[in-house]
C-alpha positions as CSV (number, residue, x, y, z in Angstrom):
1,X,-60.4,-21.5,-238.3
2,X,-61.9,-18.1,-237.1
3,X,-62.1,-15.7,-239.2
4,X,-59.9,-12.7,-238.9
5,X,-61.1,-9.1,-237.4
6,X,-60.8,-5.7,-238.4
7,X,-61.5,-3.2,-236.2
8,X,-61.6,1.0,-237.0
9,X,-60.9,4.3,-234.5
10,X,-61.7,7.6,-235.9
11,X,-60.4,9.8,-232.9
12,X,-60.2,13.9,-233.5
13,X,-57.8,15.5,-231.4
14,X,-58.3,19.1,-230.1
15,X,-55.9,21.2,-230.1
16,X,-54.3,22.1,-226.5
17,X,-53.5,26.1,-225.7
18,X,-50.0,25.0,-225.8
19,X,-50.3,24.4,-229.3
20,X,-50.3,27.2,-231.8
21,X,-51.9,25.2,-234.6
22,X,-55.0,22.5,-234.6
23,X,-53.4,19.3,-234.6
24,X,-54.5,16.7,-237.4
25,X,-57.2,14.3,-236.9
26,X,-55.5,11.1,-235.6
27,X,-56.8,7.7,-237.1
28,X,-55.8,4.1,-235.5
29,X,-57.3,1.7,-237.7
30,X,-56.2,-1.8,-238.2
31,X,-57.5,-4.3,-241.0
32,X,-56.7,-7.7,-240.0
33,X,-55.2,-10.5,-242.7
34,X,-55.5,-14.5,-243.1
35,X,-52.3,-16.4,-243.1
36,X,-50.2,-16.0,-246.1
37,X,-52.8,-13.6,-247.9
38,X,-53.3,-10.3,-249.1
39,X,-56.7,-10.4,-249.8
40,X,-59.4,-8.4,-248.4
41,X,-62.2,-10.8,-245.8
42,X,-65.6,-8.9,-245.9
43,X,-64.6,-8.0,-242.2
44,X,-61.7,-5.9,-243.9
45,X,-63.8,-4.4,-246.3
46,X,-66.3,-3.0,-243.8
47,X,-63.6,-1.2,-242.0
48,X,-62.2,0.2,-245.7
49,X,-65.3,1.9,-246.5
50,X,-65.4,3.7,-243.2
51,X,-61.8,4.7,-243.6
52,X,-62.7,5.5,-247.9
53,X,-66.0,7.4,-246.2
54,X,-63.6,9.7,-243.8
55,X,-60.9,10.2,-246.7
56,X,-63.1,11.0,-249.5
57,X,-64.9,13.5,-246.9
58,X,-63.7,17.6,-247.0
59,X,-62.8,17.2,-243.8
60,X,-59.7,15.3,-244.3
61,X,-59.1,16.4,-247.3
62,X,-56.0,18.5,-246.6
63,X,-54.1,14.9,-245.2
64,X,-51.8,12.0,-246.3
65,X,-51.9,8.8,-244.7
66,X,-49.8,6.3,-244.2
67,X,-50.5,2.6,-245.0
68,X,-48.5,0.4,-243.2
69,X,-48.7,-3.4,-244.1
70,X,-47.2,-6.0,-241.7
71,X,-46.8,-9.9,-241.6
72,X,-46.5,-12.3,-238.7
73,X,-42.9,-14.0,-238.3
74,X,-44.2,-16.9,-240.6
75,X,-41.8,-17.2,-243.3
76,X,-38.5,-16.1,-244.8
77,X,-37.6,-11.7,-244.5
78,X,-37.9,-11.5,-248.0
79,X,-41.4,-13.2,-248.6
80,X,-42.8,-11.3,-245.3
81,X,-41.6,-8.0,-246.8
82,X,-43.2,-9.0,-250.0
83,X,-46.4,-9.7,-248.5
84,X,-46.8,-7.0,-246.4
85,X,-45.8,-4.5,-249.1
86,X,-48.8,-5.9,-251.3
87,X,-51.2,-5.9,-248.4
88,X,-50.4,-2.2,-247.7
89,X,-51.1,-1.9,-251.9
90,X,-54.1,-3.9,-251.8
91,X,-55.7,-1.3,-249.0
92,X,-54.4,1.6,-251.1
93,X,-55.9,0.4,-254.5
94,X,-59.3,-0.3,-252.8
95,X,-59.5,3.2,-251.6
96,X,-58.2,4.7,-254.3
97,X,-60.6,2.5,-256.7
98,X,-64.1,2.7,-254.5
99,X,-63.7,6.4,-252.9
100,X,-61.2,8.4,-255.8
101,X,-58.8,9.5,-253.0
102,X,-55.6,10.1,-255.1
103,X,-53.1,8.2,-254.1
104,X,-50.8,11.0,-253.6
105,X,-52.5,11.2,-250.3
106,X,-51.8,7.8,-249.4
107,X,-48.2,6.2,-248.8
108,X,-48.2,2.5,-248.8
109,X,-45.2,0.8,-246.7
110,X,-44.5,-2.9,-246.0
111,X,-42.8,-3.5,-242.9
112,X,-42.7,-7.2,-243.1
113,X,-42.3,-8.9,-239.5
114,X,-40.3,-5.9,-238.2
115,X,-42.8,-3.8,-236.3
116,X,-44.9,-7.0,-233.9
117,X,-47.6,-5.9,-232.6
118,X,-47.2,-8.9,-229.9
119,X,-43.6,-10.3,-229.7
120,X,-43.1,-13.9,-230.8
121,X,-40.0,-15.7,-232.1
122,X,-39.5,-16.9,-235.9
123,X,-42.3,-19.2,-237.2
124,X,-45.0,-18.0,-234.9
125,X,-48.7,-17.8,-236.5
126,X,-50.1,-14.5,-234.6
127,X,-52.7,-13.4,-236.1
128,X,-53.0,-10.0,-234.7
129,X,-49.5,-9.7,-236.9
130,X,-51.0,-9.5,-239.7
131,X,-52.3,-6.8,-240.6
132,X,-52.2,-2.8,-242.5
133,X,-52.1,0.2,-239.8
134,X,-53.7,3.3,-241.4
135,X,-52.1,6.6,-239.6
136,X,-52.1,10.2,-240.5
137,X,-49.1,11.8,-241.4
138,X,-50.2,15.2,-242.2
139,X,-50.8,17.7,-244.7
């Protein structure tokens, strides 16, 4: 079986001259999950301490992030939505754990199979599925 990937994007945005105010520095990160689990691969991890790195910096010190957990459409609507709310959990706790960003700063959410990142129909293993999207939402 090959192991699942995790991959990080730490992308600042400057602001325009239409904009009054800087905008907040964007974040796409994605941390990638095995079938059925919410445990953290070593792939996982490495993206986590980047992301505890950035959050526990001054920098972003002023924003909240949302974690967003999602599942692949293996599975009944209630087990997926169980799942995905402990992987979102799972990525908060780490951070919160490893790097002492408060967790008031961090808003865990599963979405279940709801939000597919490629559309399949019911019962579909897709990996790229599962997995926690880390965005900022702000100060």
């Amino acid at each position: 079986m090959k192991a699942p990937n995790a991959h990080a994007a730490v992308t600042p945005v400057k602001p325009t001259k239409a904009s009054p105010e800087p905008a907040a520095p964007t974040i796409s990160l994605t941390v990638n999950f095995a079938l059925g689990s919410a445990e953290l691969t070593p792939q996982a991890i490495e993206v986590l301490d980047k992301l505890g790195t950035a959050l526990a910096s001054e920098a972003l010190s002023a924003y909240r992030f949302r974690i967003e957990g999602h599942t692949d459409t293996i599975g009944t609507r209630d087990y997926n939505k169980s799942l995905s709310d402990q992987r979102a959990e799972v990525v908060v706790a780490y951070i919160q754990n490893k790097y002492q960003v408060p967790g008031t700063r961090m808003e865990p959410v599963g979405m279940g199979a709801t939000k597919l990142l490629v559309q399949t129909p019911d019962q579909v293993d897709e990996p790229r599925n599962r997995r926690v999207q880390i965005t900022n939402i702000g100060s």
